[in-house]
C-alpha positions as CSV (number, residue, x, y, z in Angstrom):
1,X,-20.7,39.7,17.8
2,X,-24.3,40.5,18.3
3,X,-25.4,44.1,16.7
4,X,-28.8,44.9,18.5
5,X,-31.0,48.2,17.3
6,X,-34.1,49.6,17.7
7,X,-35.3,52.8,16.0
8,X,-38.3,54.1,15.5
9,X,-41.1,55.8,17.7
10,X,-44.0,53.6,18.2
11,X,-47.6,54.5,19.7
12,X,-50.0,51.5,19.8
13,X,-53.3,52.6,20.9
14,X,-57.2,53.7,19.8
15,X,-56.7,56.8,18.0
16,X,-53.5,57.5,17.4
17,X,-53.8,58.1,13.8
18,X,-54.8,62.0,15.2
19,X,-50.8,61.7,15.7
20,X,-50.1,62.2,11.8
21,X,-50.2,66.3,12.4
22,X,-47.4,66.1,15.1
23,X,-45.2,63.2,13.7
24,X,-44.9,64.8,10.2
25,X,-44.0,67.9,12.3
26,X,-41.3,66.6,14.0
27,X,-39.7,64.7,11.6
28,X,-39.7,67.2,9.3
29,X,-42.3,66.8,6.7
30,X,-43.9,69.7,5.2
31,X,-45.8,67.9,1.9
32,X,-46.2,64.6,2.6
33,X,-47.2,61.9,-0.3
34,X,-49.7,58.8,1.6
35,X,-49.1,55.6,-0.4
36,X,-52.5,53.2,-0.3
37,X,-54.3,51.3,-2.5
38,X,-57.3,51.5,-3.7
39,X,-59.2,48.7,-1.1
40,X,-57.7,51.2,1.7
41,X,-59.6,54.4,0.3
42,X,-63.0,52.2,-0.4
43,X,-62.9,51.3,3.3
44,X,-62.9,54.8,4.2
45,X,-59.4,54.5,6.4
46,X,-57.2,56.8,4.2
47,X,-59.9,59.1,4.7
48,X,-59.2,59.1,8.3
49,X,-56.1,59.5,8.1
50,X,-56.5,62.6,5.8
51,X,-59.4,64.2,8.6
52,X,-56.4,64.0,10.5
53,X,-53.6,65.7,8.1
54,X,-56.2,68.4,8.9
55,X,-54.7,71.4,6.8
56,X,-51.5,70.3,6.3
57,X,-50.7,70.1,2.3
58,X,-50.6,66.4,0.7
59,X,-51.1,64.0,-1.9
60,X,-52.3,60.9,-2.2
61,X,-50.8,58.0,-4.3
62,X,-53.0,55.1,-4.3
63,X,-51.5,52.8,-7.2
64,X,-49.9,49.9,-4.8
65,X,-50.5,46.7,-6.3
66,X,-51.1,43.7,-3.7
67,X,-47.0,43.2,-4.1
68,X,-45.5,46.3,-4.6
69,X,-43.3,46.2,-7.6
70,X,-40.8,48.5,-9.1
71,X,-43.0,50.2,-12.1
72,X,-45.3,50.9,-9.5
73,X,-42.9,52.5,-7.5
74,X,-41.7,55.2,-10.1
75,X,-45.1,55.9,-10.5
76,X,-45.7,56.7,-6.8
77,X,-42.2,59.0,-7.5
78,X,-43.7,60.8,-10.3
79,X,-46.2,61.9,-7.7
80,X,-43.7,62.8,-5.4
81,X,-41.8,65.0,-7.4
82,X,-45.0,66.2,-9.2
83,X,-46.8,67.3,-6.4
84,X,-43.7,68.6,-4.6
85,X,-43.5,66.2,-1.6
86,X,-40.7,65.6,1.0
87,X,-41.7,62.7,2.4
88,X,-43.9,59.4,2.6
89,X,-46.9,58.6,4.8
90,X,-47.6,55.1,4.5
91,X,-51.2,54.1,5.0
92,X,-51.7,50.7,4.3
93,X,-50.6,46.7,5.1
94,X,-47.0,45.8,4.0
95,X,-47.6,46.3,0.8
96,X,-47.9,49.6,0.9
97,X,-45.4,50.3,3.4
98,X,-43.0,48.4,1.4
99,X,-44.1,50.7,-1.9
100,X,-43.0,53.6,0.2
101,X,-39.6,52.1,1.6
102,X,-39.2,51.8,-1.9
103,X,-39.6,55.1,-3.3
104,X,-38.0,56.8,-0.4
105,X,-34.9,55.1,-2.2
106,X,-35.8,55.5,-6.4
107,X,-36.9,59.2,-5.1
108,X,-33.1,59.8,-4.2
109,X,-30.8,57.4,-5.5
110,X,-29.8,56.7,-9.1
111,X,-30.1,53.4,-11.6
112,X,-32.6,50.7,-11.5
113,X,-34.2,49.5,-8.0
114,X,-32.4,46.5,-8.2
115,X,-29.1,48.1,-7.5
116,X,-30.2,48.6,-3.8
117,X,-31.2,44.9,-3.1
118,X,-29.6,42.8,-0.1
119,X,-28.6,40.1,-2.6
120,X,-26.9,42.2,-4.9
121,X,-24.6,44.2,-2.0
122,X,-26.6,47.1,-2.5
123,X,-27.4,47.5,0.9
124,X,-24.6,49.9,1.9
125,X,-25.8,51.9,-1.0
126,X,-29.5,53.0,0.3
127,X,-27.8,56.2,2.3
128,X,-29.6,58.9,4.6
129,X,-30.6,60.8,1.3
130,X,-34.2,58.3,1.5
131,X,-36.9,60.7,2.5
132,X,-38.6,60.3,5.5
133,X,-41.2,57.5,6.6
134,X,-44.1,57.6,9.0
135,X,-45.9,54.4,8.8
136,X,-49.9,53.7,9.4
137,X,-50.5,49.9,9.2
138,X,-54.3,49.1,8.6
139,X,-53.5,44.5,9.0
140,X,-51.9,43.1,11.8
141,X,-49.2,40.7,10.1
142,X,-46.4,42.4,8.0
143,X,-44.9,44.6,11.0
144,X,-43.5,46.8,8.0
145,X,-43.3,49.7,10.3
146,X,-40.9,48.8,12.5
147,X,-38.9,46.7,9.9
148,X,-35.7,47.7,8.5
149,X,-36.6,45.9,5.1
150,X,-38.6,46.2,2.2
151,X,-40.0,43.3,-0.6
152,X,-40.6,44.6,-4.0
153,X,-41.0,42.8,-7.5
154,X,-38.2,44.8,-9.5
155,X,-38.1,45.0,-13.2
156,X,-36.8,41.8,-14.3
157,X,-39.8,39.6,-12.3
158,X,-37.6,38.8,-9.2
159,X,-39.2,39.4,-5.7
160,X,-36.1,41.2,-3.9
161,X,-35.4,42.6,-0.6
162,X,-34.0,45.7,0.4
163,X,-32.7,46.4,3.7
164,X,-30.7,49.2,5.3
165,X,-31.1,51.2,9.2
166,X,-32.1,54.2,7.1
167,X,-35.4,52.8,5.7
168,X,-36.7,52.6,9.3
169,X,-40.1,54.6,9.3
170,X,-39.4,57.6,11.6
171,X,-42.6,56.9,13.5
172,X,-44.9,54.1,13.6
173,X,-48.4,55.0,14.8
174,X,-50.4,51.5,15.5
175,X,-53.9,52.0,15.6
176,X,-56.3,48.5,16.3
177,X,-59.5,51.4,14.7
178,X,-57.9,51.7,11.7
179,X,-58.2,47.3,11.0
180,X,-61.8,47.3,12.3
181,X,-62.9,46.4,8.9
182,X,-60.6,44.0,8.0
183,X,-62.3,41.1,6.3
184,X,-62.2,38.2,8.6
185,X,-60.1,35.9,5.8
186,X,-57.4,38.8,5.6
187,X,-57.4,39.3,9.3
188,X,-56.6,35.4,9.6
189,X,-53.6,35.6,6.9
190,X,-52.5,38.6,7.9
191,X,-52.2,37.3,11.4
192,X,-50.4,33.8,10.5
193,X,-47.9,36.2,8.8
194,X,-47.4,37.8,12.1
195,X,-47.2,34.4,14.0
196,X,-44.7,32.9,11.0
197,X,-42.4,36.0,11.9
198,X,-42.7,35.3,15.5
199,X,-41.5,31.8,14.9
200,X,-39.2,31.7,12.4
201,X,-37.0,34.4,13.4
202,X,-36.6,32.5,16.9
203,X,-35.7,29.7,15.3
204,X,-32.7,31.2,13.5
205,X,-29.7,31.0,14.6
206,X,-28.3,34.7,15.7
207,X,-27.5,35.8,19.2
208,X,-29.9,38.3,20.4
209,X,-31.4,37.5,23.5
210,X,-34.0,40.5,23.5
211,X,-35.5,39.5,20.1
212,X,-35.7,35.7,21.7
213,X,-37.9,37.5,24.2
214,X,-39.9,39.8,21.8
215,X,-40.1,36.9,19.3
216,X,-42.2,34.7,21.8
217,X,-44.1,37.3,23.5
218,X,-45.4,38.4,20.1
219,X,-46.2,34.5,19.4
220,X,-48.4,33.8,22.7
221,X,-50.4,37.2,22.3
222,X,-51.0,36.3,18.2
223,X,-52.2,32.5,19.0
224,X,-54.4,33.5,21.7
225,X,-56.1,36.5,20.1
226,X,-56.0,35.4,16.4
227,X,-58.6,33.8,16.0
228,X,-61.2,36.3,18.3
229,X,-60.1,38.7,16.0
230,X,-60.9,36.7,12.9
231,X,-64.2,36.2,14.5
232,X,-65.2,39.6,15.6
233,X,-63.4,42.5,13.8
234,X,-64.9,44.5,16.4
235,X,-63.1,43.5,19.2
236,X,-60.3,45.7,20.1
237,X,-58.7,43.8,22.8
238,X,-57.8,41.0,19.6
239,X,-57.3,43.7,17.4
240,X,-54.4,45.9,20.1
241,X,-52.8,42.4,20.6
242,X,-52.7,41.6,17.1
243,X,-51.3,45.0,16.1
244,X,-48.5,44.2,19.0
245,X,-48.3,40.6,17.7
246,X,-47.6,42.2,14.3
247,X,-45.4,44.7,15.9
248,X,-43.4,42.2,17.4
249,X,-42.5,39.6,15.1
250,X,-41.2,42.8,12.8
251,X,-39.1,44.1,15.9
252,X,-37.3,40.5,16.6
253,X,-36.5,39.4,13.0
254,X,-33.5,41.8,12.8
255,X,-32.1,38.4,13.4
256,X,-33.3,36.7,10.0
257,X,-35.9,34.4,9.1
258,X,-35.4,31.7,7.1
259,X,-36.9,29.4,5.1
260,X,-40.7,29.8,5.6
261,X,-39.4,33.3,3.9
262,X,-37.4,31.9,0.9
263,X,-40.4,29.8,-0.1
264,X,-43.1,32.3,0.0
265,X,-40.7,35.4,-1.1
266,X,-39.6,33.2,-4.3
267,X,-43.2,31.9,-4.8
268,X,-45.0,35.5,-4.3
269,X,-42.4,36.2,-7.3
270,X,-43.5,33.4,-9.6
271,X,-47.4,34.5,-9.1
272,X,-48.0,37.5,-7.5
273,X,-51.4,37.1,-7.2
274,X,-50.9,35.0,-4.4
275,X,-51.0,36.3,-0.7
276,X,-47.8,36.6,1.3
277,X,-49.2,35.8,4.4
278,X,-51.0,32.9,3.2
279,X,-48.2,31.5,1.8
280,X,-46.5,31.5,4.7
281,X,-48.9,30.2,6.9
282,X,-49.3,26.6,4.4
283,X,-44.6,26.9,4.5
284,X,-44.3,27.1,8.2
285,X,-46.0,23.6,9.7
286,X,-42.8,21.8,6.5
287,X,-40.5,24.4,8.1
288,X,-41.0,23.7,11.5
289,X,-40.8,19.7,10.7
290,X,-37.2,20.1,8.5
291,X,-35.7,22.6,11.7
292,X,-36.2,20.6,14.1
293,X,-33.1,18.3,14.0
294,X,-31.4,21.6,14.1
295,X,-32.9,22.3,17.4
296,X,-32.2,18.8,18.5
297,X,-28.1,19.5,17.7
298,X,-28.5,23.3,19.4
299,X,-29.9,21.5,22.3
300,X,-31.7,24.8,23.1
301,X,-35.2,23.6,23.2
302,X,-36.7,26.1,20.6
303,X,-39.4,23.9,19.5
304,X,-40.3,23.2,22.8
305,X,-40.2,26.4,24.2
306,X,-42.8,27.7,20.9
307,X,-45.2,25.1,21.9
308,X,-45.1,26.1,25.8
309,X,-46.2,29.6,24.3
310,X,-49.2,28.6,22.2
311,X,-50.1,26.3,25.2
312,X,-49.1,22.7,23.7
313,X,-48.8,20.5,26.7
314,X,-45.8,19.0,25.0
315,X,-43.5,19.1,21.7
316,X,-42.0,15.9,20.3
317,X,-38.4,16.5,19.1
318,X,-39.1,15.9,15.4
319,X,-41.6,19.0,15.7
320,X,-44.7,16.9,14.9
321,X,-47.5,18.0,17.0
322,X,-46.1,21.8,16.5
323,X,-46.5,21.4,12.7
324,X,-50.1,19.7,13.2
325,X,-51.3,22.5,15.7
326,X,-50.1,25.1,13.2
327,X,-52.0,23.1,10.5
328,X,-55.2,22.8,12.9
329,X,-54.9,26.4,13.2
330,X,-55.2,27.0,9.6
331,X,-58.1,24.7,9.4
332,X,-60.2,26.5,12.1
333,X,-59.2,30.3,10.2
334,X,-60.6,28.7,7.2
335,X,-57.2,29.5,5.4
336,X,-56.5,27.1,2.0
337,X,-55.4,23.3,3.2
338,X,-52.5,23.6,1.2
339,X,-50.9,25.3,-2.0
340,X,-52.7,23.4,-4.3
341,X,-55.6,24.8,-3.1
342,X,-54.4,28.4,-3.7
343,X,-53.7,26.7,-7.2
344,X,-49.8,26.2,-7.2
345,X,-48.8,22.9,-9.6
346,X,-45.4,20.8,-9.3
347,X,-44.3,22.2,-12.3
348,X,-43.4,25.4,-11.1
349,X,-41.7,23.8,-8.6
350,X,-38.2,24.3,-9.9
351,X,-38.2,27.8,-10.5
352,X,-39.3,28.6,-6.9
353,X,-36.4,26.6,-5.6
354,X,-34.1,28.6,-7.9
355,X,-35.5,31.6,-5.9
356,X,-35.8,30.7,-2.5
357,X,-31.8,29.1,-2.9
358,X,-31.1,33.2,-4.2
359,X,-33.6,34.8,-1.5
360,X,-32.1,36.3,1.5
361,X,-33.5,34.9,4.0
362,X,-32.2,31.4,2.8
363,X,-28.6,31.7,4.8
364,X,-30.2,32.7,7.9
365,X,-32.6,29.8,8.4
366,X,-31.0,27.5,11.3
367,X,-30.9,24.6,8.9
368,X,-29.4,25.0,5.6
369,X,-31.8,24.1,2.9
370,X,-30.5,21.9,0.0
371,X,-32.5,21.7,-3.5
372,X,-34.2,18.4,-2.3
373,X,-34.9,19.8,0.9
374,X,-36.7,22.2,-0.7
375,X,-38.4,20.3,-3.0
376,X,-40.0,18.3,-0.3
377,X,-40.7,20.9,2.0
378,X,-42.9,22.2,-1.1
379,X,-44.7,18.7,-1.6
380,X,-45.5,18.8,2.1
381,X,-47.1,21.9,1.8
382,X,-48.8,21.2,-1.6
């Protein structure tokens, strides 16, 4: 059987953060509490957003850490329930959209975070007590607001995810103004993130035709306007398609992603210093190289069909020249040539495999990963 839902209200355009006003209106929110972070507000874009709250009563919580985790989470809910709030505004990249997902459920459900989490069966637990969400990205790359899931480093040092239809942001407002000053090394990560999503969750194996669609779509518009908009934050045209891009690749991985996401989910754990995007961007050329006999057995020309969309005359069928234009790529964004260069050693090799065998995302990769597998698919990358 092949389940296929989309939910929430999207507006992709200049200016539609002036939106905020109505949304919160119409979904209900009377008080709502933004969730940032700190390099938001000294860009001046959560004061935007609050110019357009205009007079309606808020707070601000601006605590997210660069991976939300769980004690940063109750601290956004002491806000919350301080200030009186009855809902979330999320104004921010994934991080901070993920923060909010996040206390949408610790504001209304009992025990410890980790209770909720997909691994754990929690999932049928998050109910439709979570408050309501109205998501403002400021990157093009997580596509948090449209995304049924949240990652968030609970208590015990694991980097979880949570996922349930009810965490779905009630209304996504997409404005390319609002990532006019992203810095040109964030707008590159940020974007490979979006491309990784694109591609790995048409590679995995569930039925759903429209995400297929979606999936590639979202990857010809990233690849052809990633790097203009790494080059010239000012140009909206990059910066639109990149927030669609984003968008996108968010909107089609209801299917799953797969192992691109169990390496840098279970790595991001292990160090959260390191950048999510980024760490996907030096996974996905080893990814793409260990699907591809996979594709081969499907015989349904995935591989090729990726290629085709980023404009490769060709695609061999042990995904070769794929993994060495998505490598090339990297190289001309100016992103690290490979994990050790974003300082990751051998030795903590083991206990990412441990993590990325546990993540979610590890079933739903095309290609079940073994421990070896793994392992090499991290030396490839190193």
């Amino acid at each position: 059987m092949a389940r296929i839902l989309y939910l929430t209200q999207i507006d992709i355009d200049p200016g539609v953060v002036r939106m905020l006003p109505a949304e919160c209106e119409r979904v209900g929110m009377r008080r709502p509490l933004i969730v940032t972070d700190t390099g938001v507000r000294a860009a001046g874009v959560l004061a935007q957003a609050v110019q357009a709250l205009g007079a309606l009563p808020h707070a601000v919580f601006d605590g997210t850490p660069s991976n939300p985790t769980e004690a940063a989470v109750r601290a956004a809910v002491e806000v919350l329930k301080r200030e009186g709030c009855d809902g979330l505004v999320a104004v921010g990249g994934g991080s901070s959209i993920d923060l909010a997902k996040g206390a949408a459920i610790a504001a209304t459900h009992e025990g410890p975070l980790a209770t909720y989490a997909t691994i754990e069966g929690g999932s049928p637990k998050i109910t439709e007590r979570v408050l309501p969400l109205i998501a403002v990205p400021t990157t093009a790359g997580t596509g948090s607001e449209v995304a049924r899931g949240a990652i968030v480093i609970v208590d015990d040092g694991r980097k979880l995810g949570f996922h349930s239809w009810h965490l779905m942001p009630k209304a996504a407002l997409l404005d390319p103004e609002l990532t006019r000053g992203l810095p040109p090394l964030l707008t590159a990560a940020t974007g490979m993130d979006a491309i990784a999503h694109c591609m790995e969750t048409f590679m995995a194996p569930a039925v759903n035709p429209p995400a297929d669609g979606i999936a590639l779509d979202g990857l010809s518009r990233g690849w052809a306007h990633i790097e203009r908009a790494t080059r010239d934050g000012g140009d909206m045209v990059a910066r639109w398609n990149m927030m669609s891009a984003s968008m996108q690749g968010a909107m089609a991985f209801q299917k799953g992603l797969g192992c691109v996401h169990s390496l840098s989910h279970s790595l991001g754990g292990v160090n959260p210093r390191l950048h999510h995007g980024t760490l996907n961007a030096m996974f996905l050329p080893a990814v793409v190289r260990f699907n591809a006999s996979a594709d081969s057995m499907r015989g349904e020309r995935r591989l090729q069909r990726m290629a085709e969309a980023i404009g490769l005359p060709g695609c061999d069928a042990a995904g070769t020249e794929l993994a060495a234009a998505l490598r090339a790529m990297n190289v001309r964004l100016s992103l690290p040539a490979g994990l050790g260069a974003m300082g990751v050693t051998p030795d903590l090799f083991d206990r990412v495999i441990d993590g990325a065998l546990a993540d979610h995302c590890h079933k739903t990769n095309p290609r079940l990963a073994s421990r070896d597998d793994y392992r090499r698919m991290l030396e490839e990358s190193l």
